[in-house]
C-alpha positions as CSV (number, residue, x, y, z in Angstrom):
1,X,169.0,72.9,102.4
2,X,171.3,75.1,104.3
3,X,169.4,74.6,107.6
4,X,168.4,70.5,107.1
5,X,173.0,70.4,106.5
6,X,173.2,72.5,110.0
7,X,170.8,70.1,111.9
8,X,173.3,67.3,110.3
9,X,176.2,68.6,112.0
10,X,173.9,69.3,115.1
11,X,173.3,65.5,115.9
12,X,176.6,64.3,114.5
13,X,177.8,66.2,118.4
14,X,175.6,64.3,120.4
15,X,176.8,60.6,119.3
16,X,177.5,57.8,121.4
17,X,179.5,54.2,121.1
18,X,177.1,52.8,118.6
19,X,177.4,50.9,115.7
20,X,176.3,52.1,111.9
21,X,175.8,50.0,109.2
22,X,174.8,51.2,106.0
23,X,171.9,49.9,104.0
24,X,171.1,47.4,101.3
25,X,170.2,49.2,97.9
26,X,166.8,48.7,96.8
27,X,166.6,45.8,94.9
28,X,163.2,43.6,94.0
29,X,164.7,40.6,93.8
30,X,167.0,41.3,97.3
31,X,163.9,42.2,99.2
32,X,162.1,39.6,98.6
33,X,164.0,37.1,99.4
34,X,164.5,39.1,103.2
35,X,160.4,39.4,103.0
36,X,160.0,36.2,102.3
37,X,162.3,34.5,105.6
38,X,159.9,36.7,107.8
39,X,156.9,35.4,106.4
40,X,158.3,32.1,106.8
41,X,158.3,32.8,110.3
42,X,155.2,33.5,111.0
43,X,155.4,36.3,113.4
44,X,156.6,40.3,113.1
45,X,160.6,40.3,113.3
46,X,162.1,42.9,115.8
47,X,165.1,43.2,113.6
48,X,163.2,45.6,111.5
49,X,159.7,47.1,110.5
50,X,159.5,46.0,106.8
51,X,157.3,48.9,105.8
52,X,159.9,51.2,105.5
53,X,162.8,50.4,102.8
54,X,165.8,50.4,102.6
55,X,166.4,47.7,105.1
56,X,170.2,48.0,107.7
57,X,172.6,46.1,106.9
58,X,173.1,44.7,110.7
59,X,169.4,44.2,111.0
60,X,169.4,41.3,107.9
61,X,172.4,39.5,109.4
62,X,170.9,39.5,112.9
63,X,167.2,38.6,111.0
64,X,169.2,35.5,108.9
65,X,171.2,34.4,112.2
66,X,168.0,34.2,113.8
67,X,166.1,32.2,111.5
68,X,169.2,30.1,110.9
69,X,168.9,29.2,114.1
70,X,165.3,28.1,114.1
71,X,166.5,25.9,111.8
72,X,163.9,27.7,108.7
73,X,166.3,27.4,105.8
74,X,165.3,24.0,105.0
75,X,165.7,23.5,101.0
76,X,169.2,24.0,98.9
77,X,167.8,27.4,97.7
78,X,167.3,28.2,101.3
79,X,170.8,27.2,102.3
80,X,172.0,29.3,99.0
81,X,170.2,32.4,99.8
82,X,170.8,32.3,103.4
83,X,174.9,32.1,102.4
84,X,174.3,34.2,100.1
85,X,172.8,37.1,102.0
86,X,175.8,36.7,105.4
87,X,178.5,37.0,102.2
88,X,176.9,40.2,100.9
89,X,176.9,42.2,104.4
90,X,180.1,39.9,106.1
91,X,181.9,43.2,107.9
92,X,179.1,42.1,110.2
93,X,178.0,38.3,109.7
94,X,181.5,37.5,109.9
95,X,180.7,34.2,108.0
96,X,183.9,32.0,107.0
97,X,181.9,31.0,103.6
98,X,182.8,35.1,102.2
99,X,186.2,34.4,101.7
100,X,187.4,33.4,98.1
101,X,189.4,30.0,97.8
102,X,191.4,31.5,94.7
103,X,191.2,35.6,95.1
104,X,192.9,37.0,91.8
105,X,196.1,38.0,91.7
106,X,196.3,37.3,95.7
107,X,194.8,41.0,95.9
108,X,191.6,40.8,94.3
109,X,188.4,39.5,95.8
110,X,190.0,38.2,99.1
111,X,186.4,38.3,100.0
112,X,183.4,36.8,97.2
113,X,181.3,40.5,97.4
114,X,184.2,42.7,97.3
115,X,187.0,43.7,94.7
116,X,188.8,45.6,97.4
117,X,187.8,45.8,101.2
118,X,189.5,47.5,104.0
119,X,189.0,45.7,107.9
120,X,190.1,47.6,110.3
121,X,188.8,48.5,113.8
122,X,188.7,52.2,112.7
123,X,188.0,52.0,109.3
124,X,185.8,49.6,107.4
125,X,185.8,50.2,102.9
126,X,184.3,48.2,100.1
127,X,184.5,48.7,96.5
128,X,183.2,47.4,93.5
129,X,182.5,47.4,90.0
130,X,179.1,48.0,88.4
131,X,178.2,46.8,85.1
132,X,175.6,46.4,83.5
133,X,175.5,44.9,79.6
134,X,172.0,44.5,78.0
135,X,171.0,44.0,74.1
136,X,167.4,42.9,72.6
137,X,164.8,43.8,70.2
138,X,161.5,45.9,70.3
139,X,158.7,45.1,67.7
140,X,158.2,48.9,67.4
141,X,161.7,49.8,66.8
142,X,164.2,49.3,63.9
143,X,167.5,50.0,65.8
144,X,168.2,47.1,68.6
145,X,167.3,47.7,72.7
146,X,170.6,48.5,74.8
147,X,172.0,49.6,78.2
148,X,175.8,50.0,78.5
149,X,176.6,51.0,82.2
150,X,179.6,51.3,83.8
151,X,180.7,52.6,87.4
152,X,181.6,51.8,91.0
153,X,180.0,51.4,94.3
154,X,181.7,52.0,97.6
155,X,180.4,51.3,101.4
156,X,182.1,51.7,104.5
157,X,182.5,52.6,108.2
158,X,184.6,54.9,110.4
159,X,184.9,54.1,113.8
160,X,182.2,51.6,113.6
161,X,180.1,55.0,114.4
162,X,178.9,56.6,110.4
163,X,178.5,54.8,107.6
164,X,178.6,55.7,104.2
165,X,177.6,54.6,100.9
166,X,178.0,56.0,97.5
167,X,177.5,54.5,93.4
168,X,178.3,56.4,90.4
169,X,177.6,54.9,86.8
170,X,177.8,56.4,83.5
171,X,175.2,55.1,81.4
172,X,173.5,54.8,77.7
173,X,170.3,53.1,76.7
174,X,167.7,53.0,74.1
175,X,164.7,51.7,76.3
176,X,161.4,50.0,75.1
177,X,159.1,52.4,73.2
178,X,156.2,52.1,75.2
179,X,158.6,53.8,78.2
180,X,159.6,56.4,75.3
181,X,155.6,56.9,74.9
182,X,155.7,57.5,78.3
183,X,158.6,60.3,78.0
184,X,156.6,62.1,75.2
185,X,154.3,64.7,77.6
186,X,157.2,65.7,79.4
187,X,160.4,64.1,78.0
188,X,161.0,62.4,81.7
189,X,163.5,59.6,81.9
190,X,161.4,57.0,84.5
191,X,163.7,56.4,87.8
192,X,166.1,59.2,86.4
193,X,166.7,63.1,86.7
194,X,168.8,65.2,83.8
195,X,169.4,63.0,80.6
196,X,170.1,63.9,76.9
197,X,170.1,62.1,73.5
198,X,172.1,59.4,72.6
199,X,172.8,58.4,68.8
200,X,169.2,57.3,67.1
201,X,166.6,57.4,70.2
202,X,168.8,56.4,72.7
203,X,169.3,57.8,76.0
204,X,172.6,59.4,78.2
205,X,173.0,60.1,81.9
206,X,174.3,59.8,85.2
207,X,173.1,58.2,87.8
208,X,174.7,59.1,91.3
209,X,173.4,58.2,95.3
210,X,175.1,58.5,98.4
211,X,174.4,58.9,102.1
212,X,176.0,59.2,105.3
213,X,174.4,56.8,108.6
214,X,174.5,57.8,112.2
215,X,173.4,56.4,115.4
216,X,172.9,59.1,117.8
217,X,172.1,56.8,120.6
218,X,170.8,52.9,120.5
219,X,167.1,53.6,119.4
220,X,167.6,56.8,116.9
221,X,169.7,56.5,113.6
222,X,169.8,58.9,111.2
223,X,170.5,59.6,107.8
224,X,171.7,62.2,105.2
225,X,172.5,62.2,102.0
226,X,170.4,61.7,98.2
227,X,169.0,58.1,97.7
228,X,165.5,56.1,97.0
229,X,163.7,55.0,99.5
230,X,160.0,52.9,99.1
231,X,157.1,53.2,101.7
232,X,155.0,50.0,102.2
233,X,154.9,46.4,101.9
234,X,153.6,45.8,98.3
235,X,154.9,45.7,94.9
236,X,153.6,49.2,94.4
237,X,153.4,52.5,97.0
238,X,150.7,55.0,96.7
239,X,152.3,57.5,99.3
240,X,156.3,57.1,98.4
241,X,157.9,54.7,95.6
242,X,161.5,54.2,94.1
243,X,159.9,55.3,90.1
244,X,160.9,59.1,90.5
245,X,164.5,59.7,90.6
246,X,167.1,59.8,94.0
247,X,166.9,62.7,95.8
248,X,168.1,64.7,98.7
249,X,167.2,63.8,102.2
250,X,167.3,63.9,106.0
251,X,165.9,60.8,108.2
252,X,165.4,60.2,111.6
253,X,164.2,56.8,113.1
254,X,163.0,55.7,116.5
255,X,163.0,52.3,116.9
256,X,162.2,51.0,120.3
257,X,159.7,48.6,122.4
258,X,156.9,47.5,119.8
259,X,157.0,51.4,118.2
260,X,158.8,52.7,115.0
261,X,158.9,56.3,114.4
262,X,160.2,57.8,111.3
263,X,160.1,61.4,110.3
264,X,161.7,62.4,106.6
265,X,162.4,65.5,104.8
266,X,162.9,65.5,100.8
267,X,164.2,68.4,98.8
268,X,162.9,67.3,95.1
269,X,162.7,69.1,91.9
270,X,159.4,71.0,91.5
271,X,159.5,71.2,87.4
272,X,162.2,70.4,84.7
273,X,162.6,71.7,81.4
274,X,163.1,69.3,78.7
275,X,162.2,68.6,74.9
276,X,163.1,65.6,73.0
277,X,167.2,66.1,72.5
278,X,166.8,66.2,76.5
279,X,167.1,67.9,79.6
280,X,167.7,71.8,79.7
281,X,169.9,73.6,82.0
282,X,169.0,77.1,83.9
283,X,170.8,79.7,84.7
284,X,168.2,79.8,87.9
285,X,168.6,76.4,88.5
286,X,165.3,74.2,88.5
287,X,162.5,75.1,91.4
288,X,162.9,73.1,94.1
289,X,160.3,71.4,96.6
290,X,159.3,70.1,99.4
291,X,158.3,66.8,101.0
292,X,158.0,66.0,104.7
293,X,156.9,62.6,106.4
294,X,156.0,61.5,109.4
295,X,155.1,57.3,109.5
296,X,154.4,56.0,113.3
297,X,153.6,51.9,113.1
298,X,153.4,49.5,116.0
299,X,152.9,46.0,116.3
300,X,150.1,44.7,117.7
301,X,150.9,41.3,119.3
302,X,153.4,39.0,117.0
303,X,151.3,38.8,114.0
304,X,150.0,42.6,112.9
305,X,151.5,45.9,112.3
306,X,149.5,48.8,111.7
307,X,151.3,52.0,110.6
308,X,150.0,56.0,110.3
309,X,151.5,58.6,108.1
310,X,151.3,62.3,107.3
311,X,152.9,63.9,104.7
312,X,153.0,67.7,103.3
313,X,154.3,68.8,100.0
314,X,155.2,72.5,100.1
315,X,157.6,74.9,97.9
316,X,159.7,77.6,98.9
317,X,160.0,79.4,96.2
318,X,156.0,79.5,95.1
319,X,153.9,82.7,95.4
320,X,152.6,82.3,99.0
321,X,156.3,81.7,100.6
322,X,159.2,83.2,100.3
323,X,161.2,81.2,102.8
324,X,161.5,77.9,103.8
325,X,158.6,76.3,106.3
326,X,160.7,75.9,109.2
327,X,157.5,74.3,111.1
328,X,157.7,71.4,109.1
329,X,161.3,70.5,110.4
330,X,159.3,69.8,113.9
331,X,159.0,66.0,113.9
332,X,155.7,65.1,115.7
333,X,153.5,67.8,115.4
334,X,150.5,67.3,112.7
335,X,151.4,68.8,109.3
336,X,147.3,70.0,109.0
337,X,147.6,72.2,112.3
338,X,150.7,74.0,110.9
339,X,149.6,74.2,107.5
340,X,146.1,76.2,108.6
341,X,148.1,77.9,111.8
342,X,150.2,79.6,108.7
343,X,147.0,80.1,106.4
344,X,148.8,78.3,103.4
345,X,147.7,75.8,101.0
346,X,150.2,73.2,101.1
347,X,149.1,69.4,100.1
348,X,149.1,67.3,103.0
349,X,148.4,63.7,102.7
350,X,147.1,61.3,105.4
351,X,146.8,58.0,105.6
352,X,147.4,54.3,107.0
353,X,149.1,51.0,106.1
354,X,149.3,47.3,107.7
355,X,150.8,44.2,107.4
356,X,149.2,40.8,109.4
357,X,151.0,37.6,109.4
358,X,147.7,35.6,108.8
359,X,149.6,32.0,109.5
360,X,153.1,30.9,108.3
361,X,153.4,31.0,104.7
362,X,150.6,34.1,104.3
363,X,150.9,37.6,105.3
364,X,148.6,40.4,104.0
365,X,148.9,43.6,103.2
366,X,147.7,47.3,102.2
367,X,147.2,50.9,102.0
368,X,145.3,53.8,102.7
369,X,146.1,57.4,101.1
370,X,143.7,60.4,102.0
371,X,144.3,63.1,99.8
372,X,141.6,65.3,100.4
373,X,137.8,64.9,101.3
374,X,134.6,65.4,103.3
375,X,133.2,62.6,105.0
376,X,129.3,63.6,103.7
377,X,130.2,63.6,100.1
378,X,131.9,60.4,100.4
379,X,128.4,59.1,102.6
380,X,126.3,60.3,99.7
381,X,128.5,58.8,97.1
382,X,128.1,62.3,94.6
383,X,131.2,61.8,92.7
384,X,132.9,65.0,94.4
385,X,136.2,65.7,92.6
386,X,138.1,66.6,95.7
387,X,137.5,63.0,97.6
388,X,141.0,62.2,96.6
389,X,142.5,58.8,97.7
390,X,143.9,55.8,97.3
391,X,143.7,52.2,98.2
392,X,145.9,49.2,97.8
393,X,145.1,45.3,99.6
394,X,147.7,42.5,98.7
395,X,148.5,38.8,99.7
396,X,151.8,37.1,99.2
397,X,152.3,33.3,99.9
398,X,155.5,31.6,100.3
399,X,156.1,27.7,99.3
400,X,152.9,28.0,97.4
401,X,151.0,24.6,97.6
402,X,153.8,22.4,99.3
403,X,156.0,23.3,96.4
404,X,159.5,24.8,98.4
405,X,160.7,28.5,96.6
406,X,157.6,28.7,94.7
407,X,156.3,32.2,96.0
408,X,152.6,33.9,95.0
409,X,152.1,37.7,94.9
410,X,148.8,39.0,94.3
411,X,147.7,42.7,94.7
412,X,145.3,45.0,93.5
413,X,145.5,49.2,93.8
414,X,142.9,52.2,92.8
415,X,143.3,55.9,93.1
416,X,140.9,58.7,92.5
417,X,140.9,61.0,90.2
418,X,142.6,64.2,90.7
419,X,144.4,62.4,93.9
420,X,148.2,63.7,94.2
421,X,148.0,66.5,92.2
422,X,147.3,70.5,93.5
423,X,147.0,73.3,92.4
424,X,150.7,74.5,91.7
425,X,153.9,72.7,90.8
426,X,155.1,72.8,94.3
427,X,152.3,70.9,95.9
428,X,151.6,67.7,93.5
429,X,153.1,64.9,94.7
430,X,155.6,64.4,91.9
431,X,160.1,64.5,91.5
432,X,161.4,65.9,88.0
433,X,158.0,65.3,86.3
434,X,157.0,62.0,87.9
435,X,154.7,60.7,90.0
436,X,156.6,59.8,93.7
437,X,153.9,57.5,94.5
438,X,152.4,55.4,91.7
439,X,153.9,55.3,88.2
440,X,150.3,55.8,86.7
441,X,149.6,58.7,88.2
442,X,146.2,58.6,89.3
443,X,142.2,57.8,87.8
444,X,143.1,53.8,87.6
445,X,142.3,50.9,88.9
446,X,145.1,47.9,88.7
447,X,145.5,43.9,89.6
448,X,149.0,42.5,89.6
449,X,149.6,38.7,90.3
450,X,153.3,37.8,90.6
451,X,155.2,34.2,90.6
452,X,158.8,33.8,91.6
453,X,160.3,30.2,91.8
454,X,163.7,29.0,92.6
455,X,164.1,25.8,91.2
456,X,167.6,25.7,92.1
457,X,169.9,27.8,94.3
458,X,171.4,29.9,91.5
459,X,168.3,29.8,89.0
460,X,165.5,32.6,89.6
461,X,162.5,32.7,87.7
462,X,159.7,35.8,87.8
463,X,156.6,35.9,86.0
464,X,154.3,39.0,86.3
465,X,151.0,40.0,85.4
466,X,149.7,43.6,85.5
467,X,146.4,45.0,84.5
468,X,145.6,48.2,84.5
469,X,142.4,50.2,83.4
470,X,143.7,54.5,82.8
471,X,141.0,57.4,82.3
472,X,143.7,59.4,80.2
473,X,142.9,62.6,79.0
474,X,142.5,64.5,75.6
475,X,144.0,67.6,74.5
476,X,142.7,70.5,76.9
477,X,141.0,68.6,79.1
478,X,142.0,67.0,83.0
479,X,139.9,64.5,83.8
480,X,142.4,63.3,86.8
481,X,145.0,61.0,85.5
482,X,147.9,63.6,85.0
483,X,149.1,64.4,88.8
484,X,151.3,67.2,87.6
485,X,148.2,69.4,86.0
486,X,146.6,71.8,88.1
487,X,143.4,70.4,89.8
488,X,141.4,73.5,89.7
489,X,140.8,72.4,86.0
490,X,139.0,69.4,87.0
491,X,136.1,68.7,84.4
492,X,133.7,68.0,86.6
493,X,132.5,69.0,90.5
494,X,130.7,66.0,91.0
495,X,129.7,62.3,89.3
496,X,133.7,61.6,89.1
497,X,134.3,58.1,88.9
498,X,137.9,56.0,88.7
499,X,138.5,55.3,85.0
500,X,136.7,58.5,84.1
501,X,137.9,60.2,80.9
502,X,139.4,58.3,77.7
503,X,139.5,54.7,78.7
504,X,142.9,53.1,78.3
505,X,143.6,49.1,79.1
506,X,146.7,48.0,79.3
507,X,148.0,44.7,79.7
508,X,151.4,44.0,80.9
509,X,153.6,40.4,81.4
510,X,157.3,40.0,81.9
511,X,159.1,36.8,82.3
512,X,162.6,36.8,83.8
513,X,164.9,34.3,84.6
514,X,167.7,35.0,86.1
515,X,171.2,33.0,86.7
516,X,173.9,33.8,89.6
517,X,177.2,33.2,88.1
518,X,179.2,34.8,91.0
519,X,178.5,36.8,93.9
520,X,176.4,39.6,92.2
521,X,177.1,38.5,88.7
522,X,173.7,37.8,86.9
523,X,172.5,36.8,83.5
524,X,169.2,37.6,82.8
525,X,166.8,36.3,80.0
526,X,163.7,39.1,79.9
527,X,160.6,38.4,77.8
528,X,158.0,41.7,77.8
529,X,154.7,41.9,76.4
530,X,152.7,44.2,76.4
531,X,149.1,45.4,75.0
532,X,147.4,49.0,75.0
533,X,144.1,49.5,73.8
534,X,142.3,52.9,73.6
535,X,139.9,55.3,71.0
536,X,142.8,57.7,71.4
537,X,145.9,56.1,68.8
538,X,148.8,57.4,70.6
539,X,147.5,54.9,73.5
540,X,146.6,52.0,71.0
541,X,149.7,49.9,71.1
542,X,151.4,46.5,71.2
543,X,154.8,45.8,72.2
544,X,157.2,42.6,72.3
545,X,160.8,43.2,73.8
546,X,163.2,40.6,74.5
547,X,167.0,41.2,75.7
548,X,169.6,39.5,77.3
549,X,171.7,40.9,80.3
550,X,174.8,40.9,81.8
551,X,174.8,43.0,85.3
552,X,177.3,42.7,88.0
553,X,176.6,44.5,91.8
554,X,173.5,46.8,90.3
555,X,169.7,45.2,90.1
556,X,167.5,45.4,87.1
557,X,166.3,48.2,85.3
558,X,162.5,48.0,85.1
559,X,160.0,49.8,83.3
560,X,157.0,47.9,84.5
561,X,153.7,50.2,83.5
């Protein structure tokens, strides 16, 4: 990553007077609430384009002000959130609610978000604790659920020109079993990279992001630095999710007129070595990876936005290259033409997205993910393994039937067998042995309906509903589902169908609710259920979980497959 730290330096010499902010962690709960003002509105915001996540600071206190001033934060839980969300990011709202009537010890959260801030014209700093406290039962399990994390998160400016953010916790867990089910094939933490054992079937490890901002001129930020990021509007991605762990990257955006441009370069890890007392180390380090994107959208009128992607998977250390593919550093060429002009087989992805603002209160959604194909064996419908892709249509509606904070989420994916994967390590679509895209892999079909009501301004209650229909394999055989298995060992050329293989149904329902005892401060009451049915017993199983949690600047840990 020698070269993507030399273009770093590069545009950090051509910047100009412009302000950085950094941006809001991914958080469900967070988002929506930003999602849900726009759709409220009616109309596409020019603040931001919501397909790409994380959102900029500055752009959500810009968005609130805005529809603060159109007068569209009507109910108390309106009035709450909109508070709520100027406090969180007030270097730039400047709102007189963020400071504390009492701060502690007359040192101590002077402001409501921050345990210690710095404001001054050069240099802006805030740090705080993260904690996170959970305990509960599993019905499969003897010994009790956990998480104990502890750390700190720090944000800042200099010279109102980079920002920076950063979060370190320490942490140990023993998760539900159906997520240690999931670890079994290739003892991967979901979300996380190196882990070991902790005690009786409990888990350790760190969990570290950070990033440095700049605006090189008014239109084009970029970023640097190792951090999630989500592509799409849904609850799920099929082209780039926050399930595999952070990892290194390099972003450039173009904002400007009705057009957003964003190009992105990952450095992930190919393949990890692990076995049940946890991950391995190497003298060689792990093989590394390759992920570039491009993702052009535009808004079309005030209503629709309508987005095109490319993305290329490619490894420098695999047996057709030797060095890095300094091609794929160019930001608006397509990744096909290079891949063919340099006779390689890289795994390039295509594909589209869109979001339309139906009326006020509706907006829909979806995806498009090309893998691979050819157009006449989709036409004759022959079941060709290699017509790869995936498709995802949603609807969200806000005030749901006249009733204000009652929000409805309803979605449905599919993806094709065999889609994601390739024929090597360093071309499937996949982070530390995990899917990057969709936490199932691939061969499924799924619906997910979602409610999330806010009775009152500190009370948040989520119910979801997921079901999912798997073709899982048996031992020796790939019938599609596993992305990181090499694809030339598909079962069959043609007559593949979604689903195809062992048949595995799963249904999955989590109620939260959730209370704001301070700025940041939650406790959460989780209930999970969850029932797998298939011939094959390892997938044959029925879980109940309930815990109780204390977390404090840091959102919920979910495990929701």
């Amino acid at each position: 990553m020698k070269r993507l730290a030399g273009l770093v330096l590069l545009f950090l010499g051509s910047f100009y007077g412009y302000s950085q902010s950094s941006m809001v962690p991914l958080n469900e709960d967070y988002y929506h609430w930003v999602d849900r003002y726009e759709i409220k509105t009616g109309q596409l915001r020019p603040e931001f384009f919501t397909t790409i996540k994380p959102y900029n600071r500055q752009a959500i206190v810009e968005f609130t002000d805005s529809i603060e001033a159109a007068g569209l934060f009507s109910s108390k839980a309106d009035r709450f959130n909109y508070e709520y969300l100027q406090n969180d990011s007030w270097e730039w709202s400047r709102a007189e609610s963020a400071t504390s009537r009492k701060p502690i010890f007359k040192h101590f959260y002077k402001k409501k978000s921050d345990f210690l801030y710095v404001d001054e014209p050069a240099f802006d700093l805030h740090v705080n604790p993260v904690i996170y406290f959970s305990g509960g039962s599993d019905s499969r399990l003897d010994e009790p659920l956990f998480i104990n994390t502890r750390g700190v998160e720090i944000r800042g400016m200099i010279d109102g020109k980079v920002g920076f953010y950063s979060i370190l916790t320490d942490n140990q867990a023993r998760i539900p079993s159906y997520v240690n089910d999931y670890m079994v094939p290739y003892y991967a933490l979901p979300h996380e990279g190196f882990w070991k054992n902790f005690k009786d079937g409990g888990v350790d490890f760190l969990h570290a992001r950070g990033y440095f901002t700049f605006q090189a001129s008014k239109h084009i930020g970029i970023q640097f630095g190792h951090d999630r990021q989500f592509l799409g509007n849904g609850y799920r991605s099929l082209v780039y999710s926050d399930f595999s762990p952070a990892a290194l990257y390099l972003k450039m955006n173009l904002k400007i007129w009705k057009l957003n441009y964003m190009f992105n370069i990952n450095q992930v890890t190919a393949g990890a070595v692990a076995t049940p007392g946890g991950t391995k180390t190497s003298a060689d380090g792990f093989p590394k990876k390759f992920i570039a994107t491009h993702h052009l959208s535009i808004n079309l009128g005030k209503k629709f936005n309508i987005g095109l992607f490319e993305s290329v998977v490619f490894g420098a250390n695999d047996s057709t290259r030797t060095n890095f593919e300094l091609g794929y550093l160019n930001p608006i060429i397509f990744y096909r033409a290079i891949e063919q002009q340099n006779g390689s087989s890289d795994n390039v992805i295509i594909g589209m997205d869109f979001k339309w603002n139906i009326v006020k209160k509706v907006s829909m959604y979806g995806q498009l993910v090309l893998d691979e194909f050819l157009l006449e064996n989709i036409k004759e419908g022959n079941g060709w393994w290699a017509n790869k892709y995936g498709i995802q249509t949603g609807l969200k509606y806000i005030d749901a039937l006249g009733v204000s904070n009652l929000d409805l989420q309803a979605e449905v994916n599919i993806m094709r067998p065999y889609t994601h994967a390739h024929n090597t390590l360093y071309g499937s679509y996949s982070s530390y042995n995990q899917s990057m895209a969709h936490p199932l892999g691939a061969n499924f079909k799924e619906v997910v309906g979602i409610l999330r009501y806010q009775p009152l301004p500190r009370l948040n209650l989520t119910g979801k509903l997921v079901y999912s229909q798997v073709g899982r394999d048996t031992t020796g055989v790939n019938w599609g589902s596993d992305i990181l298995k090499d694809n030339s060992t598909h079962e069959l050329e043609f007559g593949n169908t979604i689903g195809q293989g062992v048949v595995n149904n799963i249904m999955f329902m989590n109620f939260t609710a959730s209370w704001m005892l301070k700025h940041n401060l939650f406790l959460d009451a989780t209930l999970i259920l969850r029932k797998s049915e298939s011939e094959v017993a390892f997938y044959n199983t029925n879980t109940t979980a309930t815990t109780l949690s204390l977390r404090w600047n840091i959102p919920q840990r979910l495990y929701e497959f």
